[in-house]
PyMOL Python script that loads the backbone (N, CA, C, O; Angstrom):
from pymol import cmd

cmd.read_pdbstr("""\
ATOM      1  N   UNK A   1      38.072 -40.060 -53.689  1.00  0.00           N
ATOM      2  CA  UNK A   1      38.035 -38.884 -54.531  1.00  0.00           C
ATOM      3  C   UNK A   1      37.842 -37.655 -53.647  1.00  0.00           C
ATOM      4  O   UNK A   1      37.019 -37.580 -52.734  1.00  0.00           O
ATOM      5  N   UNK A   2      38.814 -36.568 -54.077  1.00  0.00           N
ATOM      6  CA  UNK A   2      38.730 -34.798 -53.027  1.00  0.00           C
ATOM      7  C   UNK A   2      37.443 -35.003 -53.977  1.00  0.00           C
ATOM      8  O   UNK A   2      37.161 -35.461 -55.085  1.00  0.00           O
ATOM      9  N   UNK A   3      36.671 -34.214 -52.563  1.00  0.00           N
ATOM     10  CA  UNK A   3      35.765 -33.121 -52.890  1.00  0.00           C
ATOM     11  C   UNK A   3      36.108 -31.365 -53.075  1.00  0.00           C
ATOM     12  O   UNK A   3      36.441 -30.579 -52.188  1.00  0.00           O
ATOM     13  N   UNK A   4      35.832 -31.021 -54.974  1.00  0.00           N
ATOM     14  CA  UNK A   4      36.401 -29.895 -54.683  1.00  0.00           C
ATOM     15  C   UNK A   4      34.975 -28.752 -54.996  1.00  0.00           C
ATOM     16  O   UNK A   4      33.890 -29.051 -55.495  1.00  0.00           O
ATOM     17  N   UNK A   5      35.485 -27.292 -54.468  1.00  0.00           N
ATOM     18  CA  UNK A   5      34.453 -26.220 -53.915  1.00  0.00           C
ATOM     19  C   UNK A   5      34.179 -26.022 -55.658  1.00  0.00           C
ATOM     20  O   UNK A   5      34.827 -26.260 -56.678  1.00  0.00           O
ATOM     21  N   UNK A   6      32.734 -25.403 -55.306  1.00  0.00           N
ATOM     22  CA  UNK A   6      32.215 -25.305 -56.705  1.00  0.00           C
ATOM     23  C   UNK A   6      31.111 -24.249 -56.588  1.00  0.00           C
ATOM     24  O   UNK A   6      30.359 -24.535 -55.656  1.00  0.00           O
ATOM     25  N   UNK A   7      30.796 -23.225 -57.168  1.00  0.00           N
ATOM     26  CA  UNK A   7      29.928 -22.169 -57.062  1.00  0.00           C
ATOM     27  C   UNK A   7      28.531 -22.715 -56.872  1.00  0.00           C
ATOM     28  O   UNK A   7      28.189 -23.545 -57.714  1.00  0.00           O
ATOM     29  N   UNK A   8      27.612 -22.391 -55.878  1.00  0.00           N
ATOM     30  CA  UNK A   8      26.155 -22.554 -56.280  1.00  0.00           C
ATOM     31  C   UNK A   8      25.462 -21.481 -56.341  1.00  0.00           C
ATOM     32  O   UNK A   8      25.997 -20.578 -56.985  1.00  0.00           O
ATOM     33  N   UNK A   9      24.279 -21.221 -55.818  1.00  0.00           N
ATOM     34  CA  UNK A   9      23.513 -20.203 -55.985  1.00  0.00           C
ATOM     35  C   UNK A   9      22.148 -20.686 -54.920  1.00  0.00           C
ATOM     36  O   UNK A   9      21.417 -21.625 -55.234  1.00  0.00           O
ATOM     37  N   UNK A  10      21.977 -19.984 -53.797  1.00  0.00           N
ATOM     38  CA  UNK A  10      20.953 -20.464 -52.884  1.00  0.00           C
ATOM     39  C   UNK A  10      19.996 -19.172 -52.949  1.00  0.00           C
ATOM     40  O   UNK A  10      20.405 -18.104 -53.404  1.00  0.00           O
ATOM     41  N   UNK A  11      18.902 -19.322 -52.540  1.00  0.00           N
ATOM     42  CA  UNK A  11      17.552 -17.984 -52.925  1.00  0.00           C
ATOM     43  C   UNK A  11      17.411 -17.755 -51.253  1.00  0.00           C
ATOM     44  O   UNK A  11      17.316 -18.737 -50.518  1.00  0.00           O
ATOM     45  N   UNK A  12      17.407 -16.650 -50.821  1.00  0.00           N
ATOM     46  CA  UNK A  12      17.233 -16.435 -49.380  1.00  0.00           C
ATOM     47  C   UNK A  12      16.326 -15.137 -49.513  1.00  0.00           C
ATOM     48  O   UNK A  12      16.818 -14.146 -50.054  1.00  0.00           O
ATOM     49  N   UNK A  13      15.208 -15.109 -49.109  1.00  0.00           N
ATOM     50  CA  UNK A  13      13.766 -14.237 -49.008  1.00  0.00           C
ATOM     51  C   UNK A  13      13.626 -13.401 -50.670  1.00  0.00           C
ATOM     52  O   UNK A  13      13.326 -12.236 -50.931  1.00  0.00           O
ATOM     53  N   UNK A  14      13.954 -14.465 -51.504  1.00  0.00           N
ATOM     54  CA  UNK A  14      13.962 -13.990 -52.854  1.00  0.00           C
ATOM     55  C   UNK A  14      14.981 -13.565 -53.366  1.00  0.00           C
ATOM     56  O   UNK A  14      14.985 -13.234 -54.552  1.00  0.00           O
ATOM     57  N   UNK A  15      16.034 -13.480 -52.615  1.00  0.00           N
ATOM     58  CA  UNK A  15      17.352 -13.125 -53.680  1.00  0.00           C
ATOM     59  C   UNK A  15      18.560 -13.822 -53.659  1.00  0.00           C
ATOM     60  O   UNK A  15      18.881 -14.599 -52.760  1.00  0.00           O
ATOM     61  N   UNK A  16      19.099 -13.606 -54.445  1.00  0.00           N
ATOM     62  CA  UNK A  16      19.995 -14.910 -54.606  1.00  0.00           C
ATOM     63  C   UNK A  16      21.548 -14.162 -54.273  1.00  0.00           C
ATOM     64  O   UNK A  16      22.138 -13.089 -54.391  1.00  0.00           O
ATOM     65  N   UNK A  17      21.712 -15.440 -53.816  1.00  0.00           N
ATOM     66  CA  UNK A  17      22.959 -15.364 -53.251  1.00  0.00           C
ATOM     67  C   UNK A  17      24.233 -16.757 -53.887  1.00  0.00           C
ATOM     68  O   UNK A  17      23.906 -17.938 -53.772  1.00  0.00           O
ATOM     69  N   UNK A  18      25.317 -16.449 -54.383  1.00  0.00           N
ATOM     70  CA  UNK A  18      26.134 -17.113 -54.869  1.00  0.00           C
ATOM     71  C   UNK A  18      27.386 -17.350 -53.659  1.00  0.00           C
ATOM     72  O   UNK A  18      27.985 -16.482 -53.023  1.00  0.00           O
ATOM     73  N   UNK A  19      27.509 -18.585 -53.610  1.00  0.00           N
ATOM     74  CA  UNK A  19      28.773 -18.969 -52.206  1.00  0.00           C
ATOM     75  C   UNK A  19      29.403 -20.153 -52.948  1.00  0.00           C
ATOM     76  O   UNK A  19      29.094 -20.474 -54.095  1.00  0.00           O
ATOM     77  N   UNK A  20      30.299 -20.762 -52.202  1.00  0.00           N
ATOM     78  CA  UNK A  20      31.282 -21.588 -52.403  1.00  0.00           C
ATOM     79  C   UNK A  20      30.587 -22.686 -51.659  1.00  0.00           C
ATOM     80  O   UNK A  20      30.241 -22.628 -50.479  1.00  0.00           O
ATOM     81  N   UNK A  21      30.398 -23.826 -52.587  1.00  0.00           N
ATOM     82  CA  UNK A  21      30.195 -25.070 -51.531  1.00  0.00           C
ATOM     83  C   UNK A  21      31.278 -25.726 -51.694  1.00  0.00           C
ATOM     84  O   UNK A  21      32.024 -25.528 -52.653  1.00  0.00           O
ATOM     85  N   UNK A  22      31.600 -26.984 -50.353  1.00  0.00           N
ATOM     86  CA  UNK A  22      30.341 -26.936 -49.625  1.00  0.00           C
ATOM     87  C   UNK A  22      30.150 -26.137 -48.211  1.00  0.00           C
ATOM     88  O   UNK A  22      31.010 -26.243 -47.337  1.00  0.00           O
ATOM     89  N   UNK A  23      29.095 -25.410 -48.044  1.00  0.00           N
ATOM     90  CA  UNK A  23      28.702 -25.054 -46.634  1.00  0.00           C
ATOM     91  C   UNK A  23      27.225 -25.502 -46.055  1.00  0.00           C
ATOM     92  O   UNK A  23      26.150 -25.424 -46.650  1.00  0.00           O
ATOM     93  N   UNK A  24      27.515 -26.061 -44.545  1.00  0.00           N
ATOM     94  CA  UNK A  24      26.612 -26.010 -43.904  1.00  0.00           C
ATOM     95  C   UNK A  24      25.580 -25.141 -43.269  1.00  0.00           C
ATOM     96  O   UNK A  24      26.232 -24.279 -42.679  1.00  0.00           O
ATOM     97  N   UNK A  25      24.520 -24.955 -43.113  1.00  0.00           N
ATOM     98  CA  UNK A  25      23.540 -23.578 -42.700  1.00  0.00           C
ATOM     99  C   UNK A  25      24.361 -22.534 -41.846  1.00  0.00           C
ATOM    100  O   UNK A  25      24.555 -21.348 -42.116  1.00  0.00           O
ATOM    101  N   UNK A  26      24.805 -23.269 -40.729  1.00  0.00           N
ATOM    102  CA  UNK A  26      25.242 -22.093 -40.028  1.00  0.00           C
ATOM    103  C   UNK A  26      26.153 -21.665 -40.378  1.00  0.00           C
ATOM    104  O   UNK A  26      25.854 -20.491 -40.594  1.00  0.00           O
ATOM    105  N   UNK A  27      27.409 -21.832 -40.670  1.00  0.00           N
ATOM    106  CA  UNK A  27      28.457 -21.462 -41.543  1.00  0.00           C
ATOM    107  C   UNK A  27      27.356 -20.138 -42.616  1.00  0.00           C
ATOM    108  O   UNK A  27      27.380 -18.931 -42.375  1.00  0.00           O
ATOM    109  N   UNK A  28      26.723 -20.616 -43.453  1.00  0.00           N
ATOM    110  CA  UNK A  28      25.846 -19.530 -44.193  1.00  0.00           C
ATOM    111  C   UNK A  28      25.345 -18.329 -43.423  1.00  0.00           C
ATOM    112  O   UNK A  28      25.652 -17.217 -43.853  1.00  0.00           O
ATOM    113  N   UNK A  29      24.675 -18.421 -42.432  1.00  0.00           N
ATOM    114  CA  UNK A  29      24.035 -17.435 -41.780  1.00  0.00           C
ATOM    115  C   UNK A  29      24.913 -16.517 -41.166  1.00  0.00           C
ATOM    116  O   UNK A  29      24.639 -15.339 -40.935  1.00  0.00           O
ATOM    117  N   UNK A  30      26.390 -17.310 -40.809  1.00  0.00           N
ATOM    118  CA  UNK A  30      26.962 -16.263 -39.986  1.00  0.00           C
ATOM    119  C   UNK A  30      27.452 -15.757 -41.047  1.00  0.00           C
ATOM    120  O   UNK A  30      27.401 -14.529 -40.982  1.00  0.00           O
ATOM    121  N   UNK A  31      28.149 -16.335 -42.513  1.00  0.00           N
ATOM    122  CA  UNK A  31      28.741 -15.992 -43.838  1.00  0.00           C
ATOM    123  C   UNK A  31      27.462 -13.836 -44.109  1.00  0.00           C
ATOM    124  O   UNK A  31      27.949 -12.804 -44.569  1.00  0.00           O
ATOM    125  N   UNK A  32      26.337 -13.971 -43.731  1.00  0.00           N
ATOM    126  CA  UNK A  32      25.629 -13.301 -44.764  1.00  0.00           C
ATOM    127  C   UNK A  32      25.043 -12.227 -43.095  1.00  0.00           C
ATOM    128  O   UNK A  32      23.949 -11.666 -43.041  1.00  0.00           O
ATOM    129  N   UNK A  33      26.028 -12.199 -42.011  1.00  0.00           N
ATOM    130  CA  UNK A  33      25.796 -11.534 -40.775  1.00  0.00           C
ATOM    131  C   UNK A  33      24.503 -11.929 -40.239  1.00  0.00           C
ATOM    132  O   UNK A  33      23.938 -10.836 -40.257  1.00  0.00           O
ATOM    133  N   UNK A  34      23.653 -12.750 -39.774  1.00  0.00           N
ATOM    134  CA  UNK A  34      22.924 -13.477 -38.906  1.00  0.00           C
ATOM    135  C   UNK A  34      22.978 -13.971 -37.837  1.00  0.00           C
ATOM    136  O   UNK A  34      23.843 -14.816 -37.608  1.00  0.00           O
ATOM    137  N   UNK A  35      21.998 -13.558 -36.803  1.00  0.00           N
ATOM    138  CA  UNK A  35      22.786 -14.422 -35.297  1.00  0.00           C
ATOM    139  C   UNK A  35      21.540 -15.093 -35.269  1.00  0.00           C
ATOM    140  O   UNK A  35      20.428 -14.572 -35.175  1.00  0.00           O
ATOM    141  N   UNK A  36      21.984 -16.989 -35.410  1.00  0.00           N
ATOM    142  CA  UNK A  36      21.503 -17.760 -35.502  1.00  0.00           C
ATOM    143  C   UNK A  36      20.395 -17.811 -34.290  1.00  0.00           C
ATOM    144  O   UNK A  36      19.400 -18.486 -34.555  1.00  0.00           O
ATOM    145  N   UNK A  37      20.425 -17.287 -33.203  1.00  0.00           N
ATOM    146  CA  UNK A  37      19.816 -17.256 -32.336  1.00  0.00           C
ATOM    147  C   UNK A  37      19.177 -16.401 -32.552  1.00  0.00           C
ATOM    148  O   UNK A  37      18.659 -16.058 -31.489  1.00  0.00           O
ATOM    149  N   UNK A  38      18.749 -15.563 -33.635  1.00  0.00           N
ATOM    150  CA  UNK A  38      17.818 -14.425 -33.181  1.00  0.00           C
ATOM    151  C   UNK A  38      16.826 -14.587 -34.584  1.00  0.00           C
ATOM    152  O   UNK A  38      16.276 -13.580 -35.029  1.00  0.00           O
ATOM    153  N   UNK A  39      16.591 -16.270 -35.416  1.00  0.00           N
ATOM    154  CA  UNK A  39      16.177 -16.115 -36.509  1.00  0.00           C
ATOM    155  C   UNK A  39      15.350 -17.715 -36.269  1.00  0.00           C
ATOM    156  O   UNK A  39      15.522 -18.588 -35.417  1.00  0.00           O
ATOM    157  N   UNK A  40      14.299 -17.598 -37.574  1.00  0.00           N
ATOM    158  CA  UNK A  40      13.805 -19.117 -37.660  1.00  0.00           C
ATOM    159  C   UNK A  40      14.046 -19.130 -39.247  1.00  0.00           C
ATOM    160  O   UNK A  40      13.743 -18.258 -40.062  1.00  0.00           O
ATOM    161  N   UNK A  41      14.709 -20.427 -39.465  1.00  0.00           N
ATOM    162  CA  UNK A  41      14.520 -20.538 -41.212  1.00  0.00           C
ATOM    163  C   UNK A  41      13.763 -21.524 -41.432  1.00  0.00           C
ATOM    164  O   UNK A  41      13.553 -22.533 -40.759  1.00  0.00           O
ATOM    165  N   UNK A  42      13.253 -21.094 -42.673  1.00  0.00           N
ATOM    166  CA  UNK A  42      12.491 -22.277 -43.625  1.00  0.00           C
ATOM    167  C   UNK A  42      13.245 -22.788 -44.685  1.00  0.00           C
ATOM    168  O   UNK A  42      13.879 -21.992 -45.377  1.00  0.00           O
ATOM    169  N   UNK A  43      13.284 -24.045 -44.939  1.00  0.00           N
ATOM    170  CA  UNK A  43      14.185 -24.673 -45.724  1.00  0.00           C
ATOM    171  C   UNK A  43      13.608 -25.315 -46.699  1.00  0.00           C
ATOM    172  O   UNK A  43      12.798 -26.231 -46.552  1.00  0.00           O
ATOM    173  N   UNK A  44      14.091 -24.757 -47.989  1.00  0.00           N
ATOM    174  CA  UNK A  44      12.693 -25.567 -49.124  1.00  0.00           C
ATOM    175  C   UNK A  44      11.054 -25.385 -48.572  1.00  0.00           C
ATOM    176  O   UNK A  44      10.989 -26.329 -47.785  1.00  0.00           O
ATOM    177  N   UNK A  45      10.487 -25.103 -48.557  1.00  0.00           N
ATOM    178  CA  UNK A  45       9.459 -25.026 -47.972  1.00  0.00           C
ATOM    179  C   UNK A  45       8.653 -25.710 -46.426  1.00  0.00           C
ATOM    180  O   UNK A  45       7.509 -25.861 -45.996  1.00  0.00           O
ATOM    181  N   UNK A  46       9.934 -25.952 -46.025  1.00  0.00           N
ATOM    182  CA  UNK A  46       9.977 -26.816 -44.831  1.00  0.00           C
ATOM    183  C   UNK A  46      10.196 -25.696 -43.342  1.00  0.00           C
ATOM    184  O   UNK A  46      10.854 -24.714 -43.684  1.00  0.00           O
ATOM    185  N   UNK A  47       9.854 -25.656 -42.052  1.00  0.00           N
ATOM    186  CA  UNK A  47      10.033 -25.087 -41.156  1.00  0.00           C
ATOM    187  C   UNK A  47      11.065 -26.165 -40.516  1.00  0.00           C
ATOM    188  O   UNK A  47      10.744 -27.177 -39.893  1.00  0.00           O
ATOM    189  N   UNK A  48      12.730 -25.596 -40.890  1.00  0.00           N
ATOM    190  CA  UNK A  48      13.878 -26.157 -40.617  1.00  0.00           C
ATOM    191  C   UNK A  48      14.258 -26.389 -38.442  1.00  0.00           C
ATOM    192  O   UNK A  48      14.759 -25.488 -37.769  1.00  0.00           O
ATOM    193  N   UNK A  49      13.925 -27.479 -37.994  1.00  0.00           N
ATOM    194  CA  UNK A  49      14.179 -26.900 -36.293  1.00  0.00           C
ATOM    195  C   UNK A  49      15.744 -26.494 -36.017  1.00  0.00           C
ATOM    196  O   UNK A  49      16.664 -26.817 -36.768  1.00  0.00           O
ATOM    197  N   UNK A  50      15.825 -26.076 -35.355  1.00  0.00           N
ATOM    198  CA  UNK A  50      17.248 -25.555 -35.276  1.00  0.00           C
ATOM    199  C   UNK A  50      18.064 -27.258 -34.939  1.00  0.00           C
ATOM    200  O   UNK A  50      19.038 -27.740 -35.518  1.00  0.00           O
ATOM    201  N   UNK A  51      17.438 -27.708 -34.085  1.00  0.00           N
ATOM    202  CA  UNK A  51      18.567 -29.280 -34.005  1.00  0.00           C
ATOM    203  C   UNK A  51      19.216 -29.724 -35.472  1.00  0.00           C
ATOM    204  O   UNK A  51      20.346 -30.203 -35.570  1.00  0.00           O
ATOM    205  N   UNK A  52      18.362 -29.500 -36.549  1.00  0.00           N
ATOM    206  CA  UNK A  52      18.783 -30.188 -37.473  1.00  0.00           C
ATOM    207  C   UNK A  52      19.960 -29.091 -38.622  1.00  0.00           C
ATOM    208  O   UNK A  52      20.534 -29.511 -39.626  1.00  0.00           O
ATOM    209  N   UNK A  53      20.028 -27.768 -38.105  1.00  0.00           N
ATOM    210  CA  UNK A  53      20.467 -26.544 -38.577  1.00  0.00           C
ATOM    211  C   UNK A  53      22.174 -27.262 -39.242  1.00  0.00           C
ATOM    212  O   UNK A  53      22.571 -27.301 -40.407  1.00  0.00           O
ATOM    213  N   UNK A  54      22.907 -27.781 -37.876  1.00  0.00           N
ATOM    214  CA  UNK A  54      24.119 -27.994 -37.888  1.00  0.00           C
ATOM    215  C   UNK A  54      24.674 -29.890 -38.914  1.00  0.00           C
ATOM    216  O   UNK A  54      25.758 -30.442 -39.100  1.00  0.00           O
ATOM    217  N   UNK A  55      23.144 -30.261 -39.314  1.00  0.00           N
ATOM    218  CA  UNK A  55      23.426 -31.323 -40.431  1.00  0.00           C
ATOM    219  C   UNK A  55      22.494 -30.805 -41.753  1.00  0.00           C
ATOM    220  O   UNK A  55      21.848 -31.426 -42.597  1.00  0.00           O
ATOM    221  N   UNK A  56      22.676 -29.758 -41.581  1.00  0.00           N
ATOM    222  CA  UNK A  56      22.152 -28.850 -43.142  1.00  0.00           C
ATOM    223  C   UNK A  56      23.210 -28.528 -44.041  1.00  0.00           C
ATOM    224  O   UNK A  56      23.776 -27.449 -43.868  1.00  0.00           O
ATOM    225  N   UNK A  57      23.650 -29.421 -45.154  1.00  0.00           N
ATOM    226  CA  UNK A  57      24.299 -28.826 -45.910  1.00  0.00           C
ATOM    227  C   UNK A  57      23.344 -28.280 -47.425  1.00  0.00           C
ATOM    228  O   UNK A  57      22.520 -28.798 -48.178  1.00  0.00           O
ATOM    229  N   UNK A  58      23.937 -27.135 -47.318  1.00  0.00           N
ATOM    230  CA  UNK A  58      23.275 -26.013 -48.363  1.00  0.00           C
ATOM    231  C   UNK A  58      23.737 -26.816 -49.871  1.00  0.00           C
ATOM    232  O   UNK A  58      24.834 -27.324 -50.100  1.00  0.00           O
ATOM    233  N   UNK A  59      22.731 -26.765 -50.652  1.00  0.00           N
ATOM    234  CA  UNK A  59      22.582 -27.576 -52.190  1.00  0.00           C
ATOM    235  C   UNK A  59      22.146 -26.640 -53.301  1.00  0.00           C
ATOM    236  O   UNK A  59      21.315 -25.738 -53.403  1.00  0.00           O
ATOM    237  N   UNK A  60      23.028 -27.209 -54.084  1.00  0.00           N
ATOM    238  CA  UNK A  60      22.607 -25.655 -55.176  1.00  0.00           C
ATOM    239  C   UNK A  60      20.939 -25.576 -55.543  1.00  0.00           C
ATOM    240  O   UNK A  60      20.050 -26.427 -55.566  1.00  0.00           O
ATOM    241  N   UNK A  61      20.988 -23.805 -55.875  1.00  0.00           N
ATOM    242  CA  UNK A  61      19.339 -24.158 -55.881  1.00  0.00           C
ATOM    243  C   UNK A  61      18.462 -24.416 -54.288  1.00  0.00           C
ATOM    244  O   UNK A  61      17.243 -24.534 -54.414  1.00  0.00           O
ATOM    245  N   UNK A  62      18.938 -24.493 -53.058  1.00  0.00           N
ATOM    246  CA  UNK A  62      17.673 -24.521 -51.763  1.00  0.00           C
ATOM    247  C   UNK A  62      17.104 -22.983 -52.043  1.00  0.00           C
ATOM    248  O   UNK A  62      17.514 -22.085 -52.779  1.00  0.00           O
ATOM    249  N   UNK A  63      16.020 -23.074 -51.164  1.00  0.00           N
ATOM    250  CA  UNK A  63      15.461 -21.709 -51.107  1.00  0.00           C
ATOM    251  C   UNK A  63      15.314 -21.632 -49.278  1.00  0.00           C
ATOM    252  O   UNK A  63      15.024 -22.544 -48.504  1.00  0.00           O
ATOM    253  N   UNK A  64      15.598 -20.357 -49.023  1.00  0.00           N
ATOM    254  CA  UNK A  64      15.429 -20.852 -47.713  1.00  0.00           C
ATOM    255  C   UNK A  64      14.790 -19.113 -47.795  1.00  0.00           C
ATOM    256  O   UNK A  64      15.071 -18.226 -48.601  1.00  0.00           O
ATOM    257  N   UNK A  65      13.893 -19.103 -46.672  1.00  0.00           N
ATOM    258  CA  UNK A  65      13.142 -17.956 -46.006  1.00  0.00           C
ATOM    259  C   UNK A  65      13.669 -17.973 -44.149  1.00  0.00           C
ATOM    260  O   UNK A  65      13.532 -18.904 -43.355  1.00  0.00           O
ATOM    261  N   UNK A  66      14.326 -16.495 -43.885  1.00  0.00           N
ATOM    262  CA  UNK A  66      14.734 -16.204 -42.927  1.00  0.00           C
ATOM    263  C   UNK A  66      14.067 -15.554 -42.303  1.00  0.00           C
ATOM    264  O   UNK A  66      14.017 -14.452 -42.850  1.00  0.00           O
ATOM    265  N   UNK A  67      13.173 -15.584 -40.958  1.00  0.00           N
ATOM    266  CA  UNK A  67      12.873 -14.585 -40.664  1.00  0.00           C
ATOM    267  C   UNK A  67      13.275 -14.242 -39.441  1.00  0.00           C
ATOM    268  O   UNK A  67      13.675 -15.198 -38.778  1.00  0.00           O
ATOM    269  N   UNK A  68      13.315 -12.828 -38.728  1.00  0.00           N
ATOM    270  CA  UNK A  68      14.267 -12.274 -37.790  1.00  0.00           C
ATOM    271  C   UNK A  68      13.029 -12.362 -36.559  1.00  0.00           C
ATOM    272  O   UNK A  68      11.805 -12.315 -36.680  1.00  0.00           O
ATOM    273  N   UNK A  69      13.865 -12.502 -35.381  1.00  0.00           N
ATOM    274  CA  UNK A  69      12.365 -12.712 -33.895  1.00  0.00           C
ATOM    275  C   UNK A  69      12.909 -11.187 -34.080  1.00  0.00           C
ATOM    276  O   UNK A  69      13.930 -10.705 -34.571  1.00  0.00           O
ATOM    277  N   UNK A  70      11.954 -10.752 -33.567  1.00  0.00           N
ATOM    278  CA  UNK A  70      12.245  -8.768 -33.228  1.00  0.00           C
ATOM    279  C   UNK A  70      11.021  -8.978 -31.593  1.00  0.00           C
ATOM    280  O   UNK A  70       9.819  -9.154 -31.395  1.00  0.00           O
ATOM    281  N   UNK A  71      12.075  -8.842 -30.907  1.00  0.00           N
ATOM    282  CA  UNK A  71      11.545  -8.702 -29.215  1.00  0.00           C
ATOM    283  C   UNK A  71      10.252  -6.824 -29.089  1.00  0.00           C
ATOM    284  O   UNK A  71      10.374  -6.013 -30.006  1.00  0.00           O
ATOM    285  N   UNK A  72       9.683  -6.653 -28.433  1.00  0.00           N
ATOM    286  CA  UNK A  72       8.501  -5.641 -28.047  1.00  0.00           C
ATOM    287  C   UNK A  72       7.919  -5.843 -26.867  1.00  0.00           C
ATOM    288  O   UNK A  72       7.784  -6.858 -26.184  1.00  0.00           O
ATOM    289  N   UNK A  73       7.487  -4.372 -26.674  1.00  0.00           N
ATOM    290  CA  UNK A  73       6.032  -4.757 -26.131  1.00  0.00           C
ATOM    291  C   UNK A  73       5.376  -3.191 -25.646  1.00  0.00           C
ATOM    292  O   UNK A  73       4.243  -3.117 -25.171  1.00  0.00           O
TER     293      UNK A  73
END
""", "prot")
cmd.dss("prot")
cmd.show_as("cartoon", "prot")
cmd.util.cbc("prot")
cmd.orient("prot")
């Protein structure tokens, strides 16, 4: 049986965002301008490691919290 694309709705730092699944995280992040390297996400309430980023497929309904490294000093 095709798998065919179907609207979901994922919550990213409280707001929602509607995409086409299926997509995997990074595919998402770069989808919504993110450089995967310059962020840590939380996934469902989980602290997502980046190894596992690229077998993340996004499910209707995840919540994920992005937050950006911002370099200083």
């Amino acid at each position: 049986m095709l798998k065919t694309n179907t609207t979901m709705t994922v919550q990213v730092n409280g707001e929602t965002h509607s995409l086409t699944a299926p997509v995997k995280l990074p595919e998402f992040l770069t989808q919504i301008n993110l450089n995967p390297r310059l962020i840590a996400v939380e996934y469902n309430g989980e602290i997502l490691h980046r190894q596992y980023w690229s077998d993340t497929q996004l499910q209707d309904g995840d919540r994920l919290e992005i937050v950006t490294i911002v370099g200083g000093g």
